[in-house]
N, C-alpha and C positions, 0 to 999 in steps of 0.2 A: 901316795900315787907314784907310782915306780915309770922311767920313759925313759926307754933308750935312747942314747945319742944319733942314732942312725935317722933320727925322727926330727926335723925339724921344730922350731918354735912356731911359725907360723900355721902349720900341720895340726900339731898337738893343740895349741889354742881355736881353731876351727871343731876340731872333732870335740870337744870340748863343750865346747858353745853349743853345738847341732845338737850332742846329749841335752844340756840342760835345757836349751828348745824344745825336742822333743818330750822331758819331761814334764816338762810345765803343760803343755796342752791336757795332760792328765787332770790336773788338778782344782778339778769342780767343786768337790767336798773339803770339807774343813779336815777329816783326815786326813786325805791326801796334801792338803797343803803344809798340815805338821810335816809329814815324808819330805816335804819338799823345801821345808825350812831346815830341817835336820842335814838336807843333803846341799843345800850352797852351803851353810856350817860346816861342812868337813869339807866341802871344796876350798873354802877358800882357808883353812887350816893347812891345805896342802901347799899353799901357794906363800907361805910362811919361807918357805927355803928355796923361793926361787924368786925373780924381780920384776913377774911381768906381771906391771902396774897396770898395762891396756885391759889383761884378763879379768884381774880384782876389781877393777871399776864395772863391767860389765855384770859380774857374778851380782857386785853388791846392789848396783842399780835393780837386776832383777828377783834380788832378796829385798828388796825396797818395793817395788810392785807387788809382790807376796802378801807383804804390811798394809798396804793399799787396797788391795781386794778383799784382806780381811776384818779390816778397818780395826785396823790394831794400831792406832796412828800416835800413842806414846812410842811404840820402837820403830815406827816410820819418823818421826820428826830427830830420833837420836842419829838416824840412818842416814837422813837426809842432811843433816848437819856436820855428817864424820864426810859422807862426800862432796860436799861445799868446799868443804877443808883441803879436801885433795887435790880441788880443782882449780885450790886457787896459787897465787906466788907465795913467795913469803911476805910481802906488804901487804899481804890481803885481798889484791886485786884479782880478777877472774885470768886465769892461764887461758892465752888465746889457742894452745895447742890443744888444751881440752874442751872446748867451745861446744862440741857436740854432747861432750859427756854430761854437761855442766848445763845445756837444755834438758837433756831428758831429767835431770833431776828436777828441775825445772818443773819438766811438766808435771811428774808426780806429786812435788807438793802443791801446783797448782790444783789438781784435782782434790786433795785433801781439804784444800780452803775453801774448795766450790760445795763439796761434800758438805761439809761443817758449816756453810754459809759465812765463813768469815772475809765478808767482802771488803774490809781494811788491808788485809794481808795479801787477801787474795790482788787485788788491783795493786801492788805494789813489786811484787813478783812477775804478774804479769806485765807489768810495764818494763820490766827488768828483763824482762827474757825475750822482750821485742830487740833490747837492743844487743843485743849478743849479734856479732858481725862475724865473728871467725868461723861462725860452727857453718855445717854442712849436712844438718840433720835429716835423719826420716822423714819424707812428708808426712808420718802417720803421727810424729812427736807434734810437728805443727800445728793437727788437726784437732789434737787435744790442747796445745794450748788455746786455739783461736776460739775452738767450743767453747771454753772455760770462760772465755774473755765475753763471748755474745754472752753466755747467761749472766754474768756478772752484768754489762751494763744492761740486758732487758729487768735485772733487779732495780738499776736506776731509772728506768725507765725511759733509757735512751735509745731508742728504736731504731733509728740511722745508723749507728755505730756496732749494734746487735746485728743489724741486717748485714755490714761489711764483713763480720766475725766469722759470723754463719757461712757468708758465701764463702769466704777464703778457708773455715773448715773445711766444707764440703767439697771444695776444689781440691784440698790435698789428701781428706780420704781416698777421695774419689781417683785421685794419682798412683798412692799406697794400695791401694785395691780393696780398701775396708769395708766391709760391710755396714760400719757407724754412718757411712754418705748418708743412707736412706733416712735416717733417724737425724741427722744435722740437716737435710734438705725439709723434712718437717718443721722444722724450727725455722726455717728460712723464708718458709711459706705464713707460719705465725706471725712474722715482723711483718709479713708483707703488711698483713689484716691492720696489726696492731698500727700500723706505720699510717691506715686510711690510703695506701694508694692503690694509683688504680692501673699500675703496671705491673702484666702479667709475669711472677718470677720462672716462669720457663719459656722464656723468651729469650735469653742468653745461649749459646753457644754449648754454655758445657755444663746447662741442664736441661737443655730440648731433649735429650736424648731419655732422658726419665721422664715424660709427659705422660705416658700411658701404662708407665707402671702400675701394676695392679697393688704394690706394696703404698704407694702414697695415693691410689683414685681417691679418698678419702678425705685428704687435706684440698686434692687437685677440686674437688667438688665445692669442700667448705668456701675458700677463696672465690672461683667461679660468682657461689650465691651470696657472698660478702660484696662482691662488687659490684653486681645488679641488684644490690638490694632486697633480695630474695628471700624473707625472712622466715616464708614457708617453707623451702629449699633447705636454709641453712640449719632450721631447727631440725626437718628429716633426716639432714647426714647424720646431725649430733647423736640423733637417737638411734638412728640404725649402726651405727659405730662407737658404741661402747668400747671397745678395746682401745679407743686412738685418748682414752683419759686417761690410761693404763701407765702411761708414763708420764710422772708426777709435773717434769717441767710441763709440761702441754697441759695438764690438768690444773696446774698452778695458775696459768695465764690465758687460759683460751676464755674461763669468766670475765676477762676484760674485754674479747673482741665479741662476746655475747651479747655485752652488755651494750657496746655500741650498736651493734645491729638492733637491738629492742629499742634500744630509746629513737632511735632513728624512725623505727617503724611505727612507736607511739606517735610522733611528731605530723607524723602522714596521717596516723587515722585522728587526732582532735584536732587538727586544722579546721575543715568545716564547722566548730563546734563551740559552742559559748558555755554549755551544762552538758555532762555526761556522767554516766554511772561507771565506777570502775570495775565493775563486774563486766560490760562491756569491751572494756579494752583488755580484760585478764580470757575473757572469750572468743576476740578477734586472734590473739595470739598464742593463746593455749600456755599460759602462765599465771602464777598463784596471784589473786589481788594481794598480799604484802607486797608482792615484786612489784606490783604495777605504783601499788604507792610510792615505794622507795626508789622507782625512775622520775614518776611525779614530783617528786620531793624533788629530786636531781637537778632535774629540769626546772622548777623556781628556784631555787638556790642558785642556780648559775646563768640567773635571769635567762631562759631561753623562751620562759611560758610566765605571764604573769596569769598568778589564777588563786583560789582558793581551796583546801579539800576538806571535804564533810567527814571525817570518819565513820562517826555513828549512821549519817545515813548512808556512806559508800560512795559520795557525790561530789564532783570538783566542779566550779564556777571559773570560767575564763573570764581575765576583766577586757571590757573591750575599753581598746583605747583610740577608738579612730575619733571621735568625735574631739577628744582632746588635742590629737595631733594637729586635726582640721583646726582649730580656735588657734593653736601656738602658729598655724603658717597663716593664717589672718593678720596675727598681732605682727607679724615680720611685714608682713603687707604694708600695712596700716602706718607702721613707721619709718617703712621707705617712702611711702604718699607724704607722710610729715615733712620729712625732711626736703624732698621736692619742692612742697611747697611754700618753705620758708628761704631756700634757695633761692628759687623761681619768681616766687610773686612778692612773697613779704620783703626781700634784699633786692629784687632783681631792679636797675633802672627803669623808672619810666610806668612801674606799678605800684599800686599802695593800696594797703588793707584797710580799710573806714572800721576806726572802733568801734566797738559794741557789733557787730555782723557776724555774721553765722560763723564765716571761715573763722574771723578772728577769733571768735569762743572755742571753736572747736581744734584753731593750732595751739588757744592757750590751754586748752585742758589736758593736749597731750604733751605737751611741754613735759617730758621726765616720768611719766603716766606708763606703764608698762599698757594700761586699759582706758587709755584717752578716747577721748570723743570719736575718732576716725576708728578704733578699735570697735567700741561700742556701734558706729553705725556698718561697719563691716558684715561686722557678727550680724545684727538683725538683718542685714540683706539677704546674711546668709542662709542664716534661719527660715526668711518667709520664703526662699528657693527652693529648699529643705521639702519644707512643709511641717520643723520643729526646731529648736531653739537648741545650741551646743549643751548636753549633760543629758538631753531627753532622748528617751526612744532607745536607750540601750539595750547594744545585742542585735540592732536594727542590721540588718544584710548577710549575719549570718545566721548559720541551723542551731540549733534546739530539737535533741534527738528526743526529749520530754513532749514537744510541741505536737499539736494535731495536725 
């Protein structure tokens, strides 16, 4: 490459740049992209007999993106390691005058790590390139890193920290002028779900203004009937928006905010309920009985339902536990009355319990007696009030969708 001296450096490095810009928007196919690996290769061959380092870091950052998009990421990780090297002193430490250049590589091999799912590497990079203070980067380099960083910790299942990521993505696409906002505001709507709260994410300043976009109505709906508990609502959007699975993260994750919305919605429909068939609740909400078992299972496993399930006949048993609870706040009764009354009458001056008499049998049996006499006559008071004795009458108050 031949440049007159009448040509400035700064000149010739712009026209330069705007070329391989322009080039690069060409390159959708993997042919074009050879073309376009061949042609920084003889770019920066040129740059061989001249010294401007600003130009070769540039060129090679975007023969490193080239790697990245083709996921050829043996000669992206050589790339990215030969520009590390440039960018740093010579003790090794990062050159704060290359600060900017020294992110964008940055962000590239975070993408790689996010790609590969290598979430060691990946969260150690990215905590690395938070703290770069000298650069002055793209808001669009931010935005890939901050993406990178939400999906990493929604892999930990850090919801809080996924939801900050997101938002600070989509605040600096949305600055760069990126088209990715739309697709990071989805994701930001996700954490909402995943997160259980019940504040609306476009309620903010600087995504009011996409409330009504027609590219997220989709998520805007899902949210909406996640938070009123909508579970008709929310299954219509799922199914009339097939395409919103299309993109694997969302597809990855959205069976978790699924999943809470059904189990939520089972909780509501066997509350009334002591026996029910699970055929039943797989027909209230128009999902396979496997699924209904394995939220059932869910839900005693994480003690929320104590119950039993029948398999073979398709039937779960709630245990009721009111009569139990009722006996254990008797038995608390019963030995607060104890103690009372060995306070009171048996110690107190000026009173005294004649041996062998009712009271005295009855503080001495509960004497250390979890079901001492005062317990015992509790219970049966309580019973004949009843109209049955604590263990009997099970199921008593509520429904039996079996029953006549």
């Amino acid at each position: 490459m031949y440049v007159k001296s009448a040509v400035t450096r700064n000149y010739s490095e712009k026209s330069i740049n705007n070329m391989l810009d322009y080039i690069e928007k060409g390159s959708d196919d993997e042919q074009a992209r050879k073309c376009m690996e061949e042609f920084y290769s003889q770019t920066l061959q040129s740059f061989q007999s001249t010294n401007n380092e600003r130009l070769w870091l540039k060129t090679n950052i975007k023969l490193a993106k080239l790697f990245l998009d083709r996921k050829d990421y043996s000669s992206l990780v050589k790339k990215v390691r030969e520009l590390h090297k440039a960018c740093e002193r010579e003790d090794g430490t990062d050159d704060p005058n290359k600060g900017t250049y020294s992110l964008e590589v940055y962000a590239l091999e975070i993408q790689m790590y996010a790609d590969t799912k290598n979430n060691k590497q990946l969260k150690r990079l990215y905590e690395r390139a938070l703290k770069v203070r000298s650069a002055v980067p793209h808001p669009k380099i931010m935005g890939i890193i901050r993406e990178c960083g939400g999906k990493m910790h929604m892999s930990e299942e850090n919801w809080k920290d996924a939801q900050s990521d997101f938002f600070e993505s989509f605040r600096n696409y949305d600055e760069a002028g990126s088209l990715q906002r739309i697709q990071v505001l989805k994701y930001l709507v996700l954490t909402t779900m995943l997160m259980k709260s019940d504040i609306n994410p476009f309620e903010s300043q600087e995504t009011k203004p996409y409330k009504g976009d027609a590219r997220i109505a989709a998520m805007t709906d899902l949210v909406d009937a996640y938070q009123r508990d909508d579970i008709q609502k929310y299954e219509s959007v799922l199914q009339s928006n097939k395409d919103l699975l299309e993109d694997p993260f969302i597809a990855e994750n959205i069976d978790e905010v699924t999943r809470n919305m059904r189990t939520k919605a089972v909780l509501r429909l066997i509350a009334p309920y002591t026996r029910f068939k699970l055929a039943f609740i797989s027909k209230q909400l128009k999902i396979s009985i496997p699924e209904v078992q394995d939220i059932l299972g869910f839900l005693i496993v994480d003690n929320k339902v104590k119950g039993k399930i029948n398999q073979q006949e398709g039937i779960m048993e709630i245990e009721d536990g009111s009569d139990a609870e009722r006996l254990q706040a008797m038995q608390k009764w019963s030995s607060a009355v104890t103690t009372l009354f060995q306070t009171v009458i048996k110690e107190g001056d000026g009173f005294r319990v004649a041996p062998g008499s009712d009271v005295s049998r009855l503080l001495s049996d509960d004497v250390g007696q979890p079901d001492g006499g005062l317990a015992r006559l509790a219970a049966r008071s309580a019973g004949q009030k009843r109209g049955h004795f604590p263990g009997r009458g099970k199921g008593r108050g509520r429904g039996n969708m079996f029953s006549s």
